[in-house]
Backbone bond lengths (Angstrom), bond angles and torsions (degrees), N, CA, C in turn:
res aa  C-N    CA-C-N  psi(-1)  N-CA   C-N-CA  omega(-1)  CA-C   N-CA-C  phi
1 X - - - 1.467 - - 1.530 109.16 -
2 X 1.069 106.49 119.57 2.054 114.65 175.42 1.611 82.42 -57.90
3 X 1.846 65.61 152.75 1.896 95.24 160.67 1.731 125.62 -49.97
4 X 1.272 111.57 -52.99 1.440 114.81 142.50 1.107 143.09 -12.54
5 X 0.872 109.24 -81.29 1.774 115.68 158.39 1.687 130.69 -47.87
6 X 1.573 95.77 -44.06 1.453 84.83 168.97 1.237 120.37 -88.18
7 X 1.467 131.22 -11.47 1.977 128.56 148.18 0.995 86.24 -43.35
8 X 1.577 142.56 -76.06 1.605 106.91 -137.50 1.550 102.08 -84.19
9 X 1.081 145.58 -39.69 1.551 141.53 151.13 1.466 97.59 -13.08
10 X 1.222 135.60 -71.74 1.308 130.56 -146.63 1.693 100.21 -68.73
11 X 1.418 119.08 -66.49 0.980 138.18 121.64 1.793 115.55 39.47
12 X 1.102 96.34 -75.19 1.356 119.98 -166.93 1.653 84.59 -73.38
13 X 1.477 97.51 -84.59 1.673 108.26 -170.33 1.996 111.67 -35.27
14 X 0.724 119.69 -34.31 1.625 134.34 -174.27 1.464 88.90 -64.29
15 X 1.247 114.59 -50.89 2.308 123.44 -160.24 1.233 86.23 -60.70
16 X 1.525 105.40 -71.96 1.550 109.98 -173.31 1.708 116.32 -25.76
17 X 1.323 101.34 -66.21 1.547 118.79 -144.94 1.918 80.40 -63.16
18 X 0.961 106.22 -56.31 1.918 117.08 174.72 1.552 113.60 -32.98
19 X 1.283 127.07 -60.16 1.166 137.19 175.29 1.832 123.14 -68.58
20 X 1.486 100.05 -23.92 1.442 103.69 167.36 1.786 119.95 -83.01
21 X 1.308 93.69 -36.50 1.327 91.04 -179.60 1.833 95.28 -73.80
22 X 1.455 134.26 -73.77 1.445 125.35 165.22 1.742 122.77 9.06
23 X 1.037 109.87 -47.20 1.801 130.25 -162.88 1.353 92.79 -96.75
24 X 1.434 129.16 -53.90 1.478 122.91 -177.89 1.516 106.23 -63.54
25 X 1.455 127.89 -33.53 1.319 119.41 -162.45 1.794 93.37 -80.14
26 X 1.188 123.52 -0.41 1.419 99.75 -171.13 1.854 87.26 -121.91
27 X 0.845 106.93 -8.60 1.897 93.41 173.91 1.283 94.11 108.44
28 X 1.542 135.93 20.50 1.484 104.67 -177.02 1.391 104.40 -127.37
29 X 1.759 115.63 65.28 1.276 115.76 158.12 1.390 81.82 -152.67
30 X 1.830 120.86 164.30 1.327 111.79 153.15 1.190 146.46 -54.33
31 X 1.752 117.18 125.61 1.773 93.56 -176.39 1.397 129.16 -45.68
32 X 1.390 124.10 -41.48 1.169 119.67 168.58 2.018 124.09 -33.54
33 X 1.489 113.13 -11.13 1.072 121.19 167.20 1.171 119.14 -108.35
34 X 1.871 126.83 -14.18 0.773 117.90 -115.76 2.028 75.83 -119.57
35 X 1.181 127.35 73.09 1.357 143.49 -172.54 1.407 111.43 -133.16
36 X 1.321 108.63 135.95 1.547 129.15 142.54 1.696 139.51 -104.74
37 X 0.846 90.23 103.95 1.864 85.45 -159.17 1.290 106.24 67.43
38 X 1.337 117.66 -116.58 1.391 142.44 -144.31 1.325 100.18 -105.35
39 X 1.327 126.21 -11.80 1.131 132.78 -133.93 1.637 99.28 -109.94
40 X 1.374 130.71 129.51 2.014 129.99 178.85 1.694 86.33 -127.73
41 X 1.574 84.82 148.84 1.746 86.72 161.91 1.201 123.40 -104.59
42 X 1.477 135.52 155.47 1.666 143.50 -178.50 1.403 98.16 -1.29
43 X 1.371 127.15 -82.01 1.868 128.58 -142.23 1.651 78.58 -60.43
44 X 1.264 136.04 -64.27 1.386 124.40 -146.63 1.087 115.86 -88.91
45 X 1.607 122.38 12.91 1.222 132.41 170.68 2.115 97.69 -90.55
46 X 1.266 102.80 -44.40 1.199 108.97 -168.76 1.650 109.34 -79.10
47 X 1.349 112.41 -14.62 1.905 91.62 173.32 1.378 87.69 -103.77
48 X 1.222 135.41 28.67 1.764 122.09 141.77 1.253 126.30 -74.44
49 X 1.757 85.85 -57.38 1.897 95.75 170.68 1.304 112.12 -58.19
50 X 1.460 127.29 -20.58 1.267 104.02 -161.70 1.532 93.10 -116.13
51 X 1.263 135.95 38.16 1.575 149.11 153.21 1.595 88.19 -103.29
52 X 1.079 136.18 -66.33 1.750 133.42 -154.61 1.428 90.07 -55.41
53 X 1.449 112.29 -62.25 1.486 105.31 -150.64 1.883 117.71 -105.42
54 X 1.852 106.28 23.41 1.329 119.04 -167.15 1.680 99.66 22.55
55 X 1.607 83.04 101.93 1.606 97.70 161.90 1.326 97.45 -158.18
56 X 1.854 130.11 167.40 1.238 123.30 156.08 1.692 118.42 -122.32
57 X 0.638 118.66 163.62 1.616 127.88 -172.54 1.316 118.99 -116.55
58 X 1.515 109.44 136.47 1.899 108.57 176.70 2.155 79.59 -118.90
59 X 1.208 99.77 162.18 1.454 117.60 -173.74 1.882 112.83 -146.34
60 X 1.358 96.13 80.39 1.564 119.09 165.39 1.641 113.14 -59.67
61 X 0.845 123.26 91.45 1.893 137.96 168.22 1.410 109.93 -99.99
62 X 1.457 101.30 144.21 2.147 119.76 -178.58 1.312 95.50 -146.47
63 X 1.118 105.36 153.94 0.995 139.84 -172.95 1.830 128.62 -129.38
64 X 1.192 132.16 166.71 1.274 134.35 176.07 1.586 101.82 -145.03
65 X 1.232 104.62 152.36 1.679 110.73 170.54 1.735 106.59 -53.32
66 X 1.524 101.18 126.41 1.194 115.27 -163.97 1.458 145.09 94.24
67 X 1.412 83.97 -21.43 1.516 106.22 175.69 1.508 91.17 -82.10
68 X 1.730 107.90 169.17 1.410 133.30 168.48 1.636 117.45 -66.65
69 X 0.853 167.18 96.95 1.639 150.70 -176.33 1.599 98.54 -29.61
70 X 1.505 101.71 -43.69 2.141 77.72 -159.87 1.824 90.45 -114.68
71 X 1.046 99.47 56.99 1.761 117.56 179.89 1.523 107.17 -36.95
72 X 1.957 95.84 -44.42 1.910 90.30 -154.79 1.446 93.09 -108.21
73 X 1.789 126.69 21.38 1.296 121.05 178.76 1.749 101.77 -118.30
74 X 1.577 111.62 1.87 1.186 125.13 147.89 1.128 132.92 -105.52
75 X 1.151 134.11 43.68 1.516 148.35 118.51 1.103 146.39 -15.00
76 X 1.011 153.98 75.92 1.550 141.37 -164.00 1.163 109.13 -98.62
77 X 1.250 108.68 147.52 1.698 119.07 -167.64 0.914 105.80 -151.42
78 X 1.658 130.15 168.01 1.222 144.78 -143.88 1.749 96.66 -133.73
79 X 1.253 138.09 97.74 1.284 112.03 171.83 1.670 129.29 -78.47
80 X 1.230 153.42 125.90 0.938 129.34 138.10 1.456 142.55 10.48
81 X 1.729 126.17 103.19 1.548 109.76 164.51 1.754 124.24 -16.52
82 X 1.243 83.48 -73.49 1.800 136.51 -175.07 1.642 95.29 -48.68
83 X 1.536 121.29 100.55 1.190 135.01 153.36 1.374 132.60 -53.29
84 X 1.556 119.70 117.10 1.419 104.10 177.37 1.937 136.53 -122.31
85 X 0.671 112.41 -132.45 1.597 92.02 177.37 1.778 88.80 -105.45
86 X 0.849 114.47 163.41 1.712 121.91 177.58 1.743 116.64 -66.42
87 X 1.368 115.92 -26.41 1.175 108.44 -170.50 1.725 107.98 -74.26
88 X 1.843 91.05 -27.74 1.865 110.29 -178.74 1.422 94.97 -65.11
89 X 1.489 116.14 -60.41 1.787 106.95 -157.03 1.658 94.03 -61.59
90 X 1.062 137.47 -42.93 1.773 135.86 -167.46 1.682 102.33 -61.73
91 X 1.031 114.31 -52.21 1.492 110.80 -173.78 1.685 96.26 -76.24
92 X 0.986 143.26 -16.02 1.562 135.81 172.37 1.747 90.16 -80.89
93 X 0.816 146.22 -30.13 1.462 140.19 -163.39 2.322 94.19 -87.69
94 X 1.437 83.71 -40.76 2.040 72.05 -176.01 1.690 86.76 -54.15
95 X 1.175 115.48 -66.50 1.165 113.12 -147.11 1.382 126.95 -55.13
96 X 1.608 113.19 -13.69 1.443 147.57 -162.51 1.693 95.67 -90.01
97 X 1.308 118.61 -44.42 1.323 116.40 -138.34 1.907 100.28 -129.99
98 X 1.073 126.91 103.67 1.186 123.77 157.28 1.399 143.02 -14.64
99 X 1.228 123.09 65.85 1.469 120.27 -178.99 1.579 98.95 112.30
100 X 1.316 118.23 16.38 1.636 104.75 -177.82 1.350 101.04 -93.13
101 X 1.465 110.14 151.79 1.505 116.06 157.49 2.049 112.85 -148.71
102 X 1.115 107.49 172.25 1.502 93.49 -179.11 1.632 91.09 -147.72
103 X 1.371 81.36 161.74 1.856 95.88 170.43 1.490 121.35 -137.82
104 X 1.640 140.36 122.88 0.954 132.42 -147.18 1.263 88.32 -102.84
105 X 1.854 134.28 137.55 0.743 124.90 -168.56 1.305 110.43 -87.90
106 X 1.583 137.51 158.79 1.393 151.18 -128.54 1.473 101.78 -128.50
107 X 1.181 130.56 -8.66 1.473 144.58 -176.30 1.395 108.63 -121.66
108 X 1.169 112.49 -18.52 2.103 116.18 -179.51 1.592 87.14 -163.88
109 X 1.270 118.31 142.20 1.581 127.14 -175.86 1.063 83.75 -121.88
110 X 1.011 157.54 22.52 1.173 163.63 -144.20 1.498 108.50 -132.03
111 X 1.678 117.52 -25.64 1.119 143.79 -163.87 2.116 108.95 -119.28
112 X 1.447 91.52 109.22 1.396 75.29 -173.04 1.555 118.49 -136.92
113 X 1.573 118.01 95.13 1.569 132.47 -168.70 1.622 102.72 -40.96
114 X 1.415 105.71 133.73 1.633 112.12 169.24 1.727 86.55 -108.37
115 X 1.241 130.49 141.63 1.240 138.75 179.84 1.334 129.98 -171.89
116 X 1.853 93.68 121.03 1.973 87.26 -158.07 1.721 103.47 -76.63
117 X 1.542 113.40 135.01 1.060 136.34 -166.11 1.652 117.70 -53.47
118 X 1.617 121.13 -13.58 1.124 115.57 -174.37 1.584 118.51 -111.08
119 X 1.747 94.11 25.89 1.295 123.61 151.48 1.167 121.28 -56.44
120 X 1.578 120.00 -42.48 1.285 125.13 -135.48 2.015 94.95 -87.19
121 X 1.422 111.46 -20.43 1.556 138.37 161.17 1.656 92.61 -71.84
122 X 1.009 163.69 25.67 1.317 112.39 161.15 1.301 97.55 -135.43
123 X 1.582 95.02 137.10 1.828 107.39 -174.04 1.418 115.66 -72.54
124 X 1.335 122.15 147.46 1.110 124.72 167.47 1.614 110.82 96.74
125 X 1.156 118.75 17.16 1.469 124.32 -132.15 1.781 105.86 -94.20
126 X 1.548 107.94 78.83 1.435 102.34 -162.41 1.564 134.76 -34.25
127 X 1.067 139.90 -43.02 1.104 149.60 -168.04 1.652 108.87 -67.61
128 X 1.825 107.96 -18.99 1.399 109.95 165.13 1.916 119.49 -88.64
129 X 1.149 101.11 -10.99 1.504 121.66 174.69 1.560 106.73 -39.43
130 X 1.285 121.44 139.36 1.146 117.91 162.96 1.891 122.86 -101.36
131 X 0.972 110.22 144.83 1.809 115.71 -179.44 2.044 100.44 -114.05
132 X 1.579 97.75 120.62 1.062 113.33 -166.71 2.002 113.69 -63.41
133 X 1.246 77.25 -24.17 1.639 97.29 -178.25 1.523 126.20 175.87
134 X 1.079 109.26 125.98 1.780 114.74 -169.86 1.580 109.97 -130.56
135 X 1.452 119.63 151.47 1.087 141.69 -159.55 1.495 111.88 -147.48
136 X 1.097 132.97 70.08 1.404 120.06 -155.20 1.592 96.92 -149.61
137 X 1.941 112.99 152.12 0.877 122.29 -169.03 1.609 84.40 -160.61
138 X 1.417 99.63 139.26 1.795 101.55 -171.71 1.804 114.10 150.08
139 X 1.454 90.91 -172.70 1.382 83.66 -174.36 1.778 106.73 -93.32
140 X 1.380 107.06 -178.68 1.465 114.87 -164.42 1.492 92.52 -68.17
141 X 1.288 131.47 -42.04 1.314 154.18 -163.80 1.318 110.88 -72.10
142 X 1.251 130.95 -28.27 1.635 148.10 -178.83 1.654 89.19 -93.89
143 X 1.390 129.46 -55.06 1.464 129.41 -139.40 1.950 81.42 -66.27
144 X 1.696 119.35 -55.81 0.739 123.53 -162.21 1.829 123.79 -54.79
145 X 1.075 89.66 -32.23 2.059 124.47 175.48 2.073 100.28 -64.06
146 X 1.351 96.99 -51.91 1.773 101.16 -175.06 1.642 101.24 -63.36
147 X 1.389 112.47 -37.92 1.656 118.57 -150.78 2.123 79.76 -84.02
148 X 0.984 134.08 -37.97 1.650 142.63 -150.30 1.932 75.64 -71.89
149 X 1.592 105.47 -59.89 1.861 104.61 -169.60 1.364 114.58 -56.34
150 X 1.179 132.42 -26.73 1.437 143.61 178.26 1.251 97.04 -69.74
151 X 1.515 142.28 -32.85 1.180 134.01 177.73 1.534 126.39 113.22
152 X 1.608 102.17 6.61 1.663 118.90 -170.57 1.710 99.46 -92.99
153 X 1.172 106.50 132.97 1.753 116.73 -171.25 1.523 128.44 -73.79
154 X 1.196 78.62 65.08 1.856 91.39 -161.20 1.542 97.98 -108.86
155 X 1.249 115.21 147.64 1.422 116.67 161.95 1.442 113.71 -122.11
156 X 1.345 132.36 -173.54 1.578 144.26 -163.98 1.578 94.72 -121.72
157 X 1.577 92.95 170.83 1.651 83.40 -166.36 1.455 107.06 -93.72
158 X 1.220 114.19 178.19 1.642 124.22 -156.02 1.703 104.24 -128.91
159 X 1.362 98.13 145.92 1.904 106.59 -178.26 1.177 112.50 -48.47
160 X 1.380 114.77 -29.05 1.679 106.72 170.80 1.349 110.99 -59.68
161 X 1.539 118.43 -61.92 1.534 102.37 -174.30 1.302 113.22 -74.95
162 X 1.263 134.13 -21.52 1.920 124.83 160.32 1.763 101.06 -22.42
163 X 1.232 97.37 -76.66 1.789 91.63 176.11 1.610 143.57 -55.00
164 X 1.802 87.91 -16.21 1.481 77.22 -179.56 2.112 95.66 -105.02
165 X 0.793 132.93 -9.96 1.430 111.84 160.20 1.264 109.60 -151.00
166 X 1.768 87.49 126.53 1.740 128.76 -163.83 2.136 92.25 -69.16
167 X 1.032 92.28 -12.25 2.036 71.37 168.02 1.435 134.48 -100.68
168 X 1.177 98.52 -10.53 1.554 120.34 -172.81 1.202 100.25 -33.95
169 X 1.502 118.45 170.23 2.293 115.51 -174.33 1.607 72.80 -170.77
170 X 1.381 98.93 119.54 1.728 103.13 146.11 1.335 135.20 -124.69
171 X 1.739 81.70 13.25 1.999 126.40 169.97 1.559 101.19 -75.09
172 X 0.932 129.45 -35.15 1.899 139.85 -134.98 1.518 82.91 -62.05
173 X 1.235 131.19 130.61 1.697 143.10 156.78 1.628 121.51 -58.86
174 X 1.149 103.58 88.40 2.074 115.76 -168.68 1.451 81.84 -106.81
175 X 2.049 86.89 144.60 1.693 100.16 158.33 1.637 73.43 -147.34
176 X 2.249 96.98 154.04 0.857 121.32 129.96 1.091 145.33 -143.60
177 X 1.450 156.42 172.12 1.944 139.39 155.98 1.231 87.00 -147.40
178 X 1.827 81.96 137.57 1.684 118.85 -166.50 0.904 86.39 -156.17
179 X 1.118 94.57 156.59 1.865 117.18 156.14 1.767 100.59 -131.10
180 X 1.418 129.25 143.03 1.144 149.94 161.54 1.658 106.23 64.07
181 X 1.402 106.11 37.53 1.706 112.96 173.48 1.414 132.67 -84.34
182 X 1.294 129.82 96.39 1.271 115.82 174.16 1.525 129.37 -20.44
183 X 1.270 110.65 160.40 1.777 100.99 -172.13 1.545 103.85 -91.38
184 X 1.229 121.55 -19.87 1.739 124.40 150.53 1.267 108.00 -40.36
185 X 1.310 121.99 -70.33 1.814 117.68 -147.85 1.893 77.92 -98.76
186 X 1.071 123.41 -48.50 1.823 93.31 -179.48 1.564 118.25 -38.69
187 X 1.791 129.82 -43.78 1.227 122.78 -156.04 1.488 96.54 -84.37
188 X 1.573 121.90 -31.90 1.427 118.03 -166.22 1.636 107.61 -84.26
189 X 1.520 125.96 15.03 1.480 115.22 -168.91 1.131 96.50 -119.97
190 X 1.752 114.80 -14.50 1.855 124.87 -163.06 2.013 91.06 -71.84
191 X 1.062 114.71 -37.81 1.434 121.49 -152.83 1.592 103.03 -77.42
192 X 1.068 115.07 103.65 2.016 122.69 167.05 1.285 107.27 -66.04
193 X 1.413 105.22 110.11 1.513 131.63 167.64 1.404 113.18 -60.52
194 X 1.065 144.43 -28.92 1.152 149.67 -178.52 1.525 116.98 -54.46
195 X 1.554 107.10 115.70 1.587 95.07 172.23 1.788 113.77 89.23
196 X 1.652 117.97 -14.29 1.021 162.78 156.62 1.732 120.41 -13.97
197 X 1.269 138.20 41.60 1.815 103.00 -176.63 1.483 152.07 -118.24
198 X 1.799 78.48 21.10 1.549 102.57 144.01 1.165 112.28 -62.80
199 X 1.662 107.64 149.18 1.679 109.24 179.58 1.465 99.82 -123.01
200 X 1.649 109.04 4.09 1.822 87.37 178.24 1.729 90.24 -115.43
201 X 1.519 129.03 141.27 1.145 120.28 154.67 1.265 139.60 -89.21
202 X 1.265 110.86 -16.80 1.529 96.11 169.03 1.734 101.68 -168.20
203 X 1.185 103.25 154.20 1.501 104.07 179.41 1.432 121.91 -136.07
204 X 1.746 111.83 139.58 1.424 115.04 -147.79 1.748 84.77 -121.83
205 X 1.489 115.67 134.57 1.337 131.16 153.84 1.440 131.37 -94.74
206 X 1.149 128.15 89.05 1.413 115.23 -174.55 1.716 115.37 -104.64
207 X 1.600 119.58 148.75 1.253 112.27 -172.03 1.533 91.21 -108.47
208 X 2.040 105.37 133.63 1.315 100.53 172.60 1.559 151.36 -88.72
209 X 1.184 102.64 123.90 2.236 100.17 -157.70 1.825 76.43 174.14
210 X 1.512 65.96 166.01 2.040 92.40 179.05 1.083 110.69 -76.58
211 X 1.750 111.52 136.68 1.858 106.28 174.01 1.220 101.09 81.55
212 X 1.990 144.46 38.54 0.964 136.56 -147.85 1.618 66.66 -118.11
213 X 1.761 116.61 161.81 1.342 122.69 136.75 1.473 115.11 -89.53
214 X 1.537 112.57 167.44 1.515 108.25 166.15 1.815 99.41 -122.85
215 X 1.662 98.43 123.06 1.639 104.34 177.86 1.454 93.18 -94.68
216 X 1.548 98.29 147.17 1.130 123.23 -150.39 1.962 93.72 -140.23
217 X 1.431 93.18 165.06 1.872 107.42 -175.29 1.464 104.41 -165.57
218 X 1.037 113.30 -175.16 1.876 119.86 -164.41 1.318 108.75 -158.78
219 X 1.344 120.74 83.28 1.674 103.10 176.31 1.160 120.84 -57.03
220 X 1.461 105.09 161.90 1.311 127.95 179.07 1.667 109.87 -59.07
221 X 1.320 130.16 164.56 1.497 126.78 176.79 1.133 111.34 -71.40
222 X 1.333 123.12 -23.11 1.470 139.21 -143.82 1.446 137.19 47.26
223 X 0.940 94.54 9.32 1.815 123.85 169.53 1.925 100.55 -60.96
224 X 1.388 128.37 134.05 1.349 134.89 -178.20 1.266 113.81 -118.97
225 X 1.262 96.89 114.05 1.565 119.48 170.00 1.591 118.35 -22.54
């Protein structure tokens, strides 16, 4: 083979290798592909931890003009051989990851918020909203539509993200009744664990500024028909 030929061979292989990694950094291939070496990003780091150590995860992401929408769910990280207790691998992830923080929830530990930290600044910030009382039985996709009429700034998910993750469910069968529940712990209590093996349930995008909505989605259980 001339020299020629193998520039554009190389060439070629380089575009490729460029464009795969490109597509993984924005979520639009499956994680299960979505590797470099050694290397998984956030979601597929987190339904490991949360198979080792039965837990499930909701994943709050913001954004700024310029930024990515799912900035901190495109991450790549390196895990450790060396297994650790969950509270160790989470606090290695703040420290790993720009703007991450989490909160284990206080009513089910079982339940554990990934949430980028410069949330905790932005007013109006639906998902901290409280709902005085709810009664609801339906799909994830309706629950989200009832909570939009109440007046909380949430939106449903959009054809862009249909394509970029193949698990999304806005079919998924949620019930809840509460009285005085945040719209955090209302959406993460609607979802029946049972039968379950997705480990993240649902994921909220918010852009940061006043009057922002947060679009929101519901994975699938991963359970097969």
């Amino acid at each position: 083979m001339n020299q020629r030929k193998v520039n554009t061979v190389a060439g070629i292989v380089t575009l490729a290798a460029t464009c795969l990694f490109s597509l993984a950094m924005l979520g639009r291939i499956p994680m299960s592909n979505a590797q470099v070496g050694q290397q998984i990003l956030l979601p597929r780091l987190l339904e490991e931890l949360g198979s080792e150590h039965d837990r499930f995860f909701t994943i709050e992401g913001a954004w700024h003009d310029g930024e990515a929408m799912n900035n901190i769910e495109s991450q790549w990280l390196q895990r450790s051989a060396k297994r650790s207790e969950l509270q160790d691998e989470l606090e290695q992830l703040r420290h790993s990851i720009r703007n991450f923080t989490y909160e284990i929830d206080k009513a089910n530990p079982r339940f554990v918020h990934i949430i980028d930290a410069r949330l905790a600044a932005q007013e109006g910030y639906g998902l901290e909203r409280t709902i005085d009382s709810i009664n609801f039985v339906g799909t994830g996709g309706e629950l989200v539509q009832a909570l939009i009429k109440r007046g909380i700034p949430l939106s449903p998910l959009t054809l862009m993200s249909i394509h970029e993750n193949s698990s999304f469910s806005d079919s998924i069968q949620v019930r809840i009744n509460g009285e005085r529940l945040e719209v955090r712990d209302l959406l993460t209590r609607s979802i029946p664990l049972e039968q379950r093996t997705n480990r993240i349930l649902w994921v909220a995008r918010t852009k940061l500024g006043q009057g922002e909505v947060s679009y929101i989605y519901f994975q699938g259980t991963g359970q097969k028909n």
